[in-house]
C-alpha positions in Angstrom: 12.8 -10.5 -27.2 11.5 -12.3 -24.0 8.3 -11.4 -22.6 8.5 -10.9 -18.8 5.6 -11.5 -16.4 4.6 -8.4 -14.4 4.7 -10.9 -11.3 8.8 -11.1 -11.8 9.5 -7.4 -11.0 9.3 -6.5 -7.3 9.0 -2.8 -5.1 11.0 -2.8 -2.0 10.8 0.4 0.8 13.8 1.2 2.9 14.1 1.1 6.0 17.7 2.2 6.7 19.2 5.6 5.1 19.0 7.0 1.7 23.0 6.0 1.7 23.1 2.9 3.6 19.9 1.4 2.0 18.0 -1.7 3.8 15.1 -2.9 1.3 12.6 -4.8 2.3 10.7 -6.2 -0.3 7.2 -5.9 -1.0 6.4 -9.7 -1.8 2.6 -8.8 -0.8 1.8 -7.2 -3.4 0.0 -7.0 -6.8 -1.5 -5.5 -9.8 1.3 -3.3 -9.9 0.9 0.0 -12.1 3.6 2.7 -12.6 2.6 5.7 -14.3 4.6 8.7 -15.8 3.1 11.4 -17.1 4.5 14.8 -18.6 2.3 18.1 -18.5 2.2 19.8 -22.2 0.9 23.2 -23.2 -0.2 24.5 -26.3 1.9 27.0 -28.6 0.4 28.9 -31.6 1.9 32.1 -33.3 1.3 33.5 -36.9 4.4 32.1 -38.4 3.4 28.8 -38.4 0.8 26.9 -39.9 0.3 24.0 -37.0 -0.2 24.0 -33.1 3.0 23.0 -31.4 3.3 21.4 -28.0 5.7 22.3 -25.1 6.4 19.8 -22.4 6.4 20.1 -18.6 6.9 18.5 -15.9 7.3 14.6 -15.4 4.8 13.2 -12.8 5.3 9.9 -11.4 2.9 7.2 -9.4 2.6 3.8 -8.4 -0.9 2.2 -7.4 -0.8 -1.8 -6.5 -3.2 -4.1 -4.3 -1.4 -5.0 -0.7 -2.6 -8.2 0.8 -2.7 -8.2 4.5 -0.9 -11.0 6.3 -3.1 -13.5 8.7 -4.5 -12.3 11.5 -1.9 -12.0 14.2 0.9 -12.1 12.2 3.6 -9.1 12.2 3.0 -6.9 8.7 6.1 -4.1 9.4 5.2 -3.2 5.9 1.6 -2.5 6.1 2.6 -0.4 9.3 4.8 1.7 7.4 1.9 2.1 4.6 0.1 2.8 7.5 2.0 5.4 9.0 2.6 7.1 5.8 -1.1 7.4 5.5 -1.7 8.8 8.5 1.2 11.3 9.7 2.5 12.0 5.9 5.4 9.7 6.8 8.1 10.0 3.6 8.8 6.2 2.6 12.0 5.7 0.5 10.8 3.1 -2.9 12.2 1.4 -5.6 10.7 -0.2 -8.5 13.0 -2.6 -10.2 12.7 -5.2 -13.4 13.6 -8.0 -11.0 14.6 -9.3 -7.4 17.4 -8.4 -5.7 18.9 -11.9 -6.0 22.5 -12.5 -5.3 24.6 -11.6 -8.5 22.3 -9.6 -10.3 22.1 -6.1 -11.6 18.3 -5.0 -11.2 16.8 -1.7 -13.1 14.1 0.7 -11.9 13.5 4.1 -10.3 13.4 5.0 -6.6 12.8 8.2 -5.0 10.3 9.8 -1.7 6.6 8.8 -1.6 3.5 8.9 0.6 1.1 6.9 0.6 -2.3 9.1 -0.8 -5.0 6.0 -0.7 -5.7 3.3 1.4 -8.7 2.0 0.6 -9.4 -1.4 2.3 -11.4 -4.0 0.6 -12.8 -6.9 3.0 -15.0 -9.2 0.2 -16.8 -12.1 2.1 -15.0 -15.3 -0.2 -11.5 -13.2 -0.1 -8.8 -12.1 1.7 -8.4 -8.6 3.2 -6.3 -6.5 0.6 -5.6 -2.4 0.6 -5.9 -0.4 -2.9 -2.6 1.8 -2.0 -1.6 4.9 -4.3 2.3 6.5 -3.2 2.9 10.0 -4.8 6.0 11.7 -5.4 6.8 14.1 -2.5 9.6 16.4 -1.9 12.2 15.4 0.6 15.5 16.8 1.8 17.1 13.5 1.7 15.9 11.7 -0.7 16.5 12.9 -4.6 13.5 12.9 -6.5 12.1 9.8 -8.9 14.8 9.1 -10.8 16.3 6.4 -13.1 17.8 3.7 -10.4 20.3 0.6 -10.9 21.7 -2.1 -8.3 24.2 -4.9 -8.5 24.0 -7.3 -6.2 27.4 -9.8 -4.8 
């Protein structure tokens, strides 16, 4: 099995419609973390002799570092982070195990998010980056999270 470096994968948003996609990819970004949870609840009764667990809901998240583009220089991508921040502006995501290069078939999940945290980190010695959090919203045109494949000519 081949290991595969976390930079490799790559997030895109879309900026066209849920059936005519147009990703943009998020090349500014890093320490990428995808979480998936599932809500459980106990179940005891006098029959048995152990605790059982049911399971819930899946929950899904995605926190990553954005780094802002030089001063001056267009950033549609950190508008539309923006915007989501502010006016609860749905953004259409992907996650994938690779690029979209020409004649591949890329992996992931995609589904409606806003963004939930923006925090803005300015260190002296660095350069200016944004801890963003996207949450799983509902939407009437986008399906929820879900698994996600594309194949590329």
């Amino acid at each position: 099995m081949t290991l595969q470096a976390g930079r490799k994968r790559a997030g895109y948003i879309n900026t066209g419609t849920y059936a005519s996609p147009t990703w943009v990819h998020l090349g500014r970004i890093s320490d990428v973390n995808r979480t998936q949870s599932r809500s459980t609840s106990d179940r005891m009764y006098r029959s048995a002799e152990n605790k059982k667990k049911v399971t819930g809901y899946k929950e899904f998240g995605f926190t990553f570092k954005y780094h802002v583009k030089k001063a001056g220089s267009a950033d549609t991508v950190l508008d539309d982070l923006q915007d989501s921040f502010d006016n609860d502006t749905v953004l259409d995501v992907c996650f994938m195990n690779g690029r979209f290069d020409p004649g591949t078939t890329r992996t992931g999940v995609r589904g409606p998010v806003v963004v939930s945290k923006f925090d803005i980190s300015e260190a002296d010695e660095e350069g200016v980056t944004y801890d963003v959090e996207l949450v799983e919203v509902e939407d009437d045109t986008i399906p929820e999270i879900t698994a996600f494949s594309v194949t590329t000519a």
